[in-house]
N, C-alpha and C positions, 0 to 999 in steps of 0.2 A: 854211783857211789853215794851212800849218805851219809855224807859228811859229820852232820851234826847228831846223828845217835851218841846216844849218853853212853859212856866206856865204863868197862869194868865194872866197879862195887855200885851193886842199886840199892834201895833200901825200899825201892814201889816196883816190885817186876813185872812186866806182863803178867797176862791170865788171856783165858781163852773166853773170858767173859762175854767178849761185845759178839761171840759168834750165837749166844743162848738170846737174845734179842738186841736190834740193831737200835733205831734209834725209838721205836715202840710211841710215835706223839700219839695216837688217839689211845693207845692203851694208858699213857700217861696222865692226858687229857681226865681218864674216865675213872680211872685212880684216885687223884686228887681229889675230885670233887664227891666219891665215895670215903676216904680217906675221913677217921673221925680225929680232933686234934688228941695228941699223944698216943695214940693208938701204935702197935707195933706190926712190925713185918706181918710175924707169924697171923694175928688176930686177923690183919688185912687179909689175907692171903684167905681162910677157911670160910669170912664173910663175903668173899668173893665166889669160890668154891662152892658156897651155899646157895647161894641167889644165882650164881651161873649169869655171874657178868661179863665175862670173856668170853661167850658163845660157847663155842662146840669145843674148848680147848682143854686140853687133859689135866689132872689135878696136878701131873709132876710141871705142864706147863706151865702153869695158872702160880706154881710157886716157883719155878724159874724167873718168871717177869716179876711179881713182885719181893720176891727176897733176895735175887743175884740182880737183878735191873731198877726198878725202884725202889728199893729202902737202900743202897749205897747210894746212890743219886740224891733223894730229897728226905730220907730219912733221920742223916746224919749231919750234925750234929743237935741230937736229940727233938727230930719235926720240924727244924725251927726252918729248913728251905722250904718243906711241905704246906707250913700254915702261909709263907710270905705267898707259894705260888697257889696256894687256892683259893686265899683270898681275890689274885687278881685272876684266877682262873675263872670263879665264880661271876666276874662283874664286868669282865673285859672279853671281847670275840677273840678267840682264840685266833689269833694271826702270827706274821714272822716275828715278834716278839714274844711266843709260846715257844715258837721251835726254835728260836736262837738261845733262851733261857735255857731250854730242855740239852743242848749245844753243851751250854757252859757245865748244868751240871753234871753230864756224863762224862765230860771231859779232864772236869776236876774230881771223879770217883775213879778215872780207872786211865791209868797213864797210857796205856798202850793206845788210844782215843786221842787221847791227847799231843802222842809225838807225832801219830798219822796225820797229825796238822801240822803242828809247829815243825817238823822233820822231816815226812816225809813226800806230804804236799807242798809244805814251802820250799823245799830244795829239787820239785820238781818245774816250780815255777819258776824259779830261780836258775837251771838250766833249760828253760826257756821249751818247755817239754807243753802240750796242751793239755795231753791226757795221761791218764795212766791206766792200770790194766791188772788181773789178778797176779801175773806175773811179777810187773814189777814191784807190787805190794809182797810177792813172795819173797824176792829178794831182799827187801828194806826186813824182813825178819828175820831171815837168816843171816843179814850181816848184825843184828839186834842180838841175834843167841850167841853169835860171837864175840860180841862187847860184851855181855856176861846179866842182859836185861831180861833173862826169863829164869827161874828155876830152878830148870832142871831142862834137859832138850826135849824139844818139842820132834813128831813124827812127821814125815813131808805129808802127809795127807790133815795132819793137824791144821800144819801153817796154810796150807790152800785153802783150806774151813774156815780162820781166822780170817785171811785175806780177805776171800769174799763179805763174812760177816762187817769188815773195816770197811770197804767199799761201798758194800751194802747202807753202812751208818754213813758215811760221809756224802753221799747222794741221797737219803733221805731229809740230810739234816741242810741240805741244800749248797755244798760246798761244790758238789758232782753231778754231772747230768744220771739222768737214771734208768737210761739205755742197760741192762747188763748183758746184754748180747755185742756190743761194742766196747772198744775201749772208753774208759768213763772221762767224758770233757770237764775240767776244771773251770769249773765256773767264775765268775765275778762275786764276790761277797762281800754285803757288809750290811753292820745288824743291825735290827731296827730300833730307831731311838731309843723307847720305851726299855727297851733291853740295855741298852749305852745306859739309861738312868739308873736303871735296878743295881746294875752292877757296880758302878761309881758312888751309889749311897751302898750296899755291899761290901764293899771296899775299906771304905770310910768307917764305915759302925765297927767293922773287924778290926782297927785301931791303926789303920793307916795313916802315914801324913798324906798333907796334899799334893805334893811329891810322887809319895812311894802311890797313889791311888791315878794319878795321869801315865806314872811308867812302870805297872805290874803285870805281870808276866801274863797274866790271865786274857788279857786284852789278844796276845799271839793267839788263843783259841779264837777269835773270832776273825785273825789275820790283818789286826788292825798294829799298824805300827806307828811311832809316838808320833809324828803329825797327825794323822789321821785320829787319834782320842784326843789328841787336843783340840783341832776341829769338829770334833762332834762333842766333847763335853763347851767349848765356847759355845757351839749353836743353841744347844738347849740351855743355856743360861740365859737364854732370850725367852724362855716358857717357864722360867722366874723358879727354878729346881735350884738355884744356887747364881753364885757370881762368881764368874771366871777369870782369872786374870792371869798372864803367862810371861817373860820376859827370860829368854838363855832359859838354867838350869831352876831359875826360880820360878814355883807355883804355887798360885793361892787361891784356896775355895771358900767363898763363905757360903755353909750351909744351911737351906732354908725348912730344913728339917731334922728334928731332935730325937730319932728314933728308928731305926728301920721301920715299924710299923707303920710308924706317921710318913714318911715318907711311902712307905706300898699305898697309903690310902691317897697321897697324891696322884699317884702312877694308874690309880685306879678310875679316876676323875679326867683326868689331862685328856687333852685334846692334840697329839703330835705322831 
């Protein structure tokens, strides 16, 4: 039983999105740093098509990944994830601070990504389960169409498509072992500094308090709960990203950058 599926009235319903590409890091990787600023989906998408940068993949492919998978991920609102993460795409090796980023923003473009964590992985962990399996991912959707989270009803060969595809992303993005011939081990996660920083100046710029950016929701995508981002934004206040200070429900940041950008060119430089 999942407990925690959203009821009734949605206003973000599923899609069968995450089944058209999973979690896509080297196609994203290779995106980005293709990717001119301001440039749009579509433009992407036929300069890609043109040069035949995605290998041998079909022209409906080639705009599936970038116009249903990257431009709602880093496209929106108006480039502005696109230029933070090329820049560090550009200057930094691409490690689990790519693919936790890459985490965050497929999970904040497309909620069905997003409850398979917060909902339906944590309440697997939570009854105390290792693994999971296409099935029980089939299930968590059809008790979802029954709270009222998709639509219109989806077909049972739909929801097993989607399944795999969520499985699929959740084991790439490193939450799942990536056996899919077994049922998939739930792994241990948690994301790399770099990523903790991005996010918490993220946070911050998009007009959070200090408060509202130690206990936002977003942090459940990467299955960190309020100790645990309080222990990891204290730590990196020691690599001089800010000053942390925490006491009960009060929290203070002082921040040692005045700008997202200025802050990515930190993030670009650091050493953690």
């Amino acid at each position: 039983m999942m407990s925690s599926v959203m009821a009734k009235t949605v206003s973000d319903p599923y899609t069968i999105r995450i089944s058209k590409g999973a979690a896509l890091l080297p196609e994203t990787r290779m995106l980005l740093r293709e990717w001119k600023v301001d440039e749009d989906a579509a433009s992407l998408a036929e300069r890609v098509l043109e040069a035949d940068l995605l290998g041998k993949a079909t022209a409906r492919r080639v705009r599936d990944i970038v116009q249903r998978c990257f431009a709602p991920r880093l496209l929106s609102p108006a480039g502005c994830p696109a230029r933070h993460m090329k820049r560090l795409v550009e200057n930094r090796s691409s490690n689990d601070w790519f693919r936790d980023l890459c985490l965050l923003y497929s999970a904040r473009a497309d909620r069905l990504l997003r409850d398979s964590i917060t909902v339906f992985l944590t309440d697997a962990i939570n009854e105390g389960r290792l693994s999971v399996t296409v099935d029980t991912a089939t299930a968590f959707l059809c008790e979802a169409e029954e709270k009222g989270m998709m639509e219109s009803p989806w077909a049972a060969e739909t929801k097993k498509k989607v399944s795999r595809g969520v499985l699929k992303a959740l084991a790439e993005f490193g939450l799942l072992s990536t056996n899919s011939r077994k049922p998939r081990e739930i792994l241990s996660f948690r994301p790399h500094p770099i990523a903790v920083a991005y996010l918490a100046y993220d946070l911050h710029f998009s007009g959070k308090s200090d408060a509202g950016v130690a206990s936002h929701q977003d942090w459940s995508i990467w299955q960190c709960n309020k100790a645990v981002v309080r222990e990891s934004l204290d730590e990196l206040s020691r690599h001089g990203l800010w000053v942390f200070q925490a006491a009960g429900n009060v929290v203070r940041i002082t921040w040692n950058a005045s700008t997202m950008e200025e802050a990515v060119d930190v993030l670009v430089g650091i050493n953690i």
